[in-house]
C-alpha positions as CSV (number, residue, x, y, z in Angstrom):
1,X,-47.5,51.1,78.0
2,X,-45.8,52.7,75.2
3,X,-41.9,52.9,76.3
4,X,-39.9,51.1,73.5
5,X,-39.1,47.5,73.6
6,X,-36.1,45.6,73.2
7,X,-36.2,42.3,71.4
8,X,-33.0,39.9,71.3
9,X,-32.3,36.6,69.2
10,X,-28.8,35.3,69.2
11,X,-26.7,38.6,67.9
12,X,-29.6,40.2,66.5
13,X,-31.5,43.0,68.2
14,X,-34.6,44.8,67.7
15,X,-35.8,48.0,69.4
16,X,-40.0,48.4,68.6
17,X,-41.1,51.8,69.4
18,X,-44.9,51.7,70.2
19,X,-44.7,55.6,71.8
20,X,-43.6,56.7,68.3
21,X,-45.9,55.1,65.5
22,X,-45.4,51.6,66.2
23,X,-42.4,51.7,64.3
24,X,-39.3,49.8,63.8
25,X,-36.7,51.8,65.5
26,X,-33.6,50.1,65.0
27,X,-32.2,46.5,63.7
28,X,-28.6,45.2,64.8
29,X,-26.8,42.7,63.8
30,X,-23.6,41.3,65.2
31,X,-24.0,44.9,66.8
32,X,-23.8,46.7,63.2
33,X,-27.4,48.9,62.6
34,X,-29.2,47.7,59.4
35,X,-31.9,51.2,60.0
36,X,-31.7,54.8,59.0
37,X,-31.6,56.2,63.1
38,X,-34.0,59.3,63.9
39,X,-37.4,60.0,64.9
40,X,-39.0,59.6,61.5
41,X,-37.5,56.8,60.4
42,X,-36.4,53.3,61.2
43,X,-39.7,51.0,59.5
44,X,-43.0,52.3,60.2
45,X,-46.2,50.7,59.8
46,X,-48.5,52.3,56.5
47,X,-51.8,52.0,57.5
48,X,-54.8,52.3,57.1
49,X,-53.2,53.3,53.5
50,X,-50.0,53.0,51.7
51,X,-48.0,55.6,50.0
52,X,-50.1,58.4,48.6
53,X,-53.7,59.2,47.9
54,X,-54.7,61.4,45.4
55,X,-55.9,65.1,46.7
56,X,-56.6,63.1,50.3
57,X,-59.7,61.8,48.7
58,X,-61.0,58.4,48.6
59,X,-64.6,57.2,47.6
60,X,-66.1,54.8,51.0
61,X,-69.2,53.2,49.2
62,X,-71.4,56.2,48.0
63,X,-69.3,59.2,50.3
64,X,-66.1,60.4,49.3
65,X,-64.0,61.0,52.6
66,X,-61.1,63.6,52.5
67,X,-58.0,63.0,54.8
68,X,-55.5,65.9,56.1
69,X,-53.3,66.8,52.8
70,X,-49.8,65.9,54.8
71,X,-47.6,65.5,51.4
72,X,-49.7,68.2,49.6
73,X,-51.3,68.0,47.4
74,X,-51.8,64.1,48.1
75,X,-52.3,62.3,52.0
76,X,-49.6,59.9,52.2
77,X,-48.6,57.1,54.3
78,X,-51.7,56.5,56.2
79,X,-52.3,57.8,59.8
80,X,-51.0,54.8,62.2
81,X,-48.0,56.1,62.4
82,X,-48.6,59.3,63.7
83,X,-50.2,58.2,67.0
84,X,-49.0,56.0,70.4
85,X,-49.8,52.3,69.7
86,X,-50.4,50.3,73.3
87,X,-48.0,47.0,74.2
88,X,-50.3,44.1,74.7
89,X,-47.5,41.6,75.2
90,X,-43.7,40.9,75.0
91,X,-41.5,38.2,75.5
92,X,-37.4,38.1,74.7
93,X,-38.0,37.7,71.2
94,X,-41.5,38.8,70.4
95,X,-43.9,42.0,70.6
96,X,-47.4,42.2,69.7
97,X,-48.7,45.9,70.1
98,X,-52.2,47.6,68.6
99,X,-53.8,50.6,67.6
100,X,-57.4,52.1,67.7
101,X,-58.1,53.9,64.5
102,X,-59.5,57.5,65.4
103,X,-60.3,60.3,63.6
104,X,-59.3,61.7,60.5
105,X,-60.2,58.2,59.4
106,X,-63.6,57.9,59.2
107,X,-64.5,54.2,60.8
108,X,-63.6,52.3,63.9
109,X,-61.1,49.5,63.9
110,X,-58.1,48.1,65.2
111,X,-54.7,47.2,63.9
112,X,-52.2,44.4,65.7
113,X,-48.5,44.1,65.0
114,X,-46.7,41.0,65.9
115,X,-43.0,41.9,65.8
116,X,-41.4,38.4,65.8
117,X,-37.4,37.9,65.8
118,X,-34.9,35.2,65.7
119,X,-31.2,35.2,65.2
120,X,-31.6,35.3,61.5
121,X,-35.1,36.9,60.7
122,X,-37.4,39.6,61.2
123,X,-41.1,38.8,60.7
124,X,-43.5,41.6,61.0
125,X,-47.0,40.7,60.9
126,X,-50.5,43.4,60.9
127,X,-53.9,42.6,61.0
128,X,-56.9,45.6,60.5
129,X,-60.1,44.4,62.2
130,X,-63.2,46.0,62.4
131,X,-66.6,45.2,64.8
132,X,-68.8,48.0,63.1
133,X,-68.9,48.8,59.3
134,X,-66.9,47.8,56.7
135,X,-64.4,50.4,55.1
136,X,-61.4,50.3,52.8
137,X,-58.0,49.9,53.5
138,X,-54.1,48.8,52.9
139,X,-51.3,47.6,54.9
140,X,-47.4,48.0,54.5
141,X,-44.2,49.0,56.0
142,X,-41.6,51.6,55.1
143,X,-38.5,51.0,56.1
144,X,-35.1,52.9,55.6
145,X,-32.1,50.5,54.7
146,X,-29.1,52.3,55.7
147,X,-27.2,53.1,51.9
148,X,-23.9,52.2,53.6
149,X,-22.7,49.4,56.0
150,X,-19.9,48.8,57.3
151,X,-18.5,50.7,54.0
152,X,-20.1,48.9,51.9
153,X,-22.8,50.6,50.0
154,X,-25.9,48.1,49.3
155,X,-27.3,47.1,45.9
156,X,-30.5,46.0,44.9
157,X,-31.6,42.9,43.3
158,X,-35.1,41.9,42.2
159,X,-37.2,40.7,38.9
160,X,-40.2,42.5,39.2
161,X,-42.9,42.0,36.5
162,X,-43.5,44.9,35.6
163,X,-43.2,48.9,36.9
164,X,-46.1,50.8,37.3
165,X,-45.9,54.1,35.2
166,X,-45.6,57.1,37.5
167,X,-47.2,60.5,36.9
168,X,-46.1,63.4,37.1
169,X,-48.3,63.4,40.6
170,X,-46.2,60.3,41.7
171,X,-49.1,58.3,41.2
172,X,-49.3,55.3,39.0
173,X,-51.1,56.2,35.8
174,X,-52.3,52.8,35.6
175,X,-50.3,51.6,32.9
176,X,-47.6,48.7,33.2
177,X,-44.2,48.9,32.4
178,X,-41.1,47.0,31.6
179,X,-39.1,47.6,34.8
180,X,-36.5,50.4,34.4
181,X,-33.3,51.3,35.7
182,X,-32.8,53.4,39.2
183,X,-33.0,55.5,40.5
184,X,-36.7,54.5,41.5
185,X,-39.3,56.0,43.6
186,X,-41.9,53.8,41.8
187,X,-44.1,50.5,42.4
188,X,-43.8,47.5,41.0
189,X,-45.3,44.3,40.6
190,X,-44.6,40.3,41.9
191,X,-47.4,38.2,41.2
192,X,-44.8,35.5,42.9
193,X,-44.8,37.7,46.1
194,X,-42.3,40.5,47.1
195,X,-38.7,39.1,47.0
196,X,-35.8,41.9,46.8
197,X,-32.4,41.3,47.6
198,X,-30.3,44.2,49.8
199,X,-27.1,43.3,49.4
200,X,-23.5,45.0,51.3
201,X,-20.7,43.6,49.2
202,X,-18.5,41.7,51.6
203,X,-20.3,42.4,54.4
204,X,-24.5,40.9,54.5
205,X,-27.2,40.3,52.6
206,X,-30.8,40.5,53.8
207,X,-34.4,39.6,51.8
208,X,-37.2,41.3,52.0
209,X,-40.2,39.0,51.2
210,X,-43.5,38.9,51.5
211,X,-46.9,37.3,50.1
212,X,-48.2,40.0,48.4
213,X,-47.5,41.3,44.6
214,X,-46.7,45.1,45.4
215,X,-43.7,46.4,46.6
216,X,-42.6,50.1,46.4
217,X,-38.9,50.9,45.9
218,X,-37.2,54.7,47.2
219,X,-33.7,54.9,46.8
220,X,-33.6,58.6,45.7
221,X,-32.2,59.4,48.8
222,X,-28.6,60.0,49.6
223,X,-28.2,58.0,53.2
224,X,-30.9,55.1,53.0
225,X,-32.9,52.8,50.5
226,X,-36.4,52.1,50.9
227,X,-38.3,48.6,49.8
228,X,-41.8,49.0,50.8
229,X,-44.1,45.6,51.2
230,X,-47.3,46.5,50.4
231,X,-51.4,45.0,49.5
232,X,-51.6,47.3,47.1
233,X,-50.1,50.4,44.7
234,X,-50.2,53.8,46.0
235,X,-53.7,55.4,45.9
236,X,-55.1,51.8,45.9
237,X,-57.5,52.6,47.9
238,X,-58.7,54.6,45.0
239,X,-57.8,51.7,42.4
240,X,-57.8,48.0,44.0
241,X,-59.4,48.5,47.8
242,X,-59.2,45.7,49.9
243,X,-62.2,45.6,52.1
244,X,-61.9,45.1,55.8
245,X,-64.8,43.5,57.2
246,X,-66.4,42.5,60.5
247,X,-66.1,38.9,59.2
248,X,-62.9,39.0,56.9
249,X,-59.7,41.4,59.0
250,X,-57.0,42.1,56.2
251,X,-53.5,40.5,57.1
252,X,-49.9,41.1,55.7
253,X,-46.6,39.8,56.9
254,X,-43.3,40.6,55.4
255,X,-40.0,38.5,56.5
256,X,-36.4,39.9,56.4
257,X,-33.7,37.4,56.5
258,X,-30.2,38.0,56.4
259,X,-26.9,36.4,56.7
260,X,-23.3,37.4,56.7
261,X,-21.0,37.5,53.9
């Protein structure tokens, strides 16, 4: 089954799109829409990677595996998101829905979302599990935060640690930053744990947390904002792997919580 799926919680309403990515396709509250609307956006899922990877490239143990250059000259985004994911269950307010990695990735696995809603939050959990050999990998979401609600265009608030310096290659250099102003398409660091603020001035305001320290902020563009949970920076398969194991599955969840102003 891959036919999207509607999720209700009080006045809140979720529509998960397994057929398309296993992506977020829209998020309504009080019957206003909190998502960018359109085939390639919404929240997708970033995995078996997040953001970009340098030339596709990415050493596995002693090989060096090259994916398909689809933001030349870097692979971005991972490849999860541009296959059919299968519906394993659903109930009124929850989804859980999986993946089988296949080719260009190199190794067998797969990943489970649990799409979980109630009338004031979105929790969005993923899990990459392997039974054969170990390989690399990162989880994350990228969703599109519609710029303007209601009329209200939103504004950010957070205190990251620091910003990761950017290249001229959009990747991080490596060196640490003090955070600067917008406009960002940049990653930053919360040792505390993702916590960013989107708030609509007299309208709502909804958090985007999460346990892990990275988070990726977009707002370059003119109709949506992007705040991007992630287990590590971009190319961090590259610079701080996270190993998925057949013992040890790597896990994420982010939460968005919102209420009306």
């Amino acid at each position: 089954m891959s036919d999207d799926i509607v999720l209700t919680a009080g006045d809140a309403e979720v529509i998960v799109q397994p057929g398309n990515g296993g992506r977020i396709g829209g998020l309504r509250v009080s019957g206003t829409q909190l998502l960018r609307q359109g085939e390639r956006f919404g929240c997708f899922p970033m995995v078996p990677w997040c953001g970009r990877i340098r030339d596709g490239r990415f050493r596995d143990g002693t090989t060096v595996r090259q994916m398909p250059l689809n933001s030349p000259p870097h692979a971005i985004h991972g490849t999860a998101r541009d296959g059919a994911w299968r519906t394993a269950r659903v109930t009124a307010d929850e989804a859980v829905i999986t993946y089988d990695l296949v080719e260009p990735w190199p190794h067998t696995g797969r990943i489970t979302q649990v799409v979980a809603l109630t009338e004031d939050t979105l929790t969005l959990t993923m899990s990459v599990e392997t039974y054969d050999s170990s390989f690399p990998a990162q989880i994350g979401w990228h969703p599109w935060f519609n710029r303007t609600v209601e009329g209200a265009d939103v504004t950010l608030g957070f205190s990251p640690a620091w910003q990761e310096e950017r290249g001229e290659d959009h990747l991080p250099t490596g060196n640490r930053l003090d955070p600067k102003p917008g406009p960002w398409d940049d990653c930053f660091g919360m040792p505390g744990g993702v916590d960013v603020t989107l708030t609509w001035p007299e309208r709502l305001e909804l958090k985007v947390a999460s346990r892990e320290e990275w988070v990726v902020v977009y707002d370059e563009q003119e109709a949506a904002v992007c705040v991007e949970p992630q287990t590590g920076p971009p190319n961090g398969l590259n610079t701080l792997p996270r190993l998925v194991t057949p013992l040890e599955p790597l896990e994420a969840t982010t939460t968005w919580s919102w209420r009306r102003l």
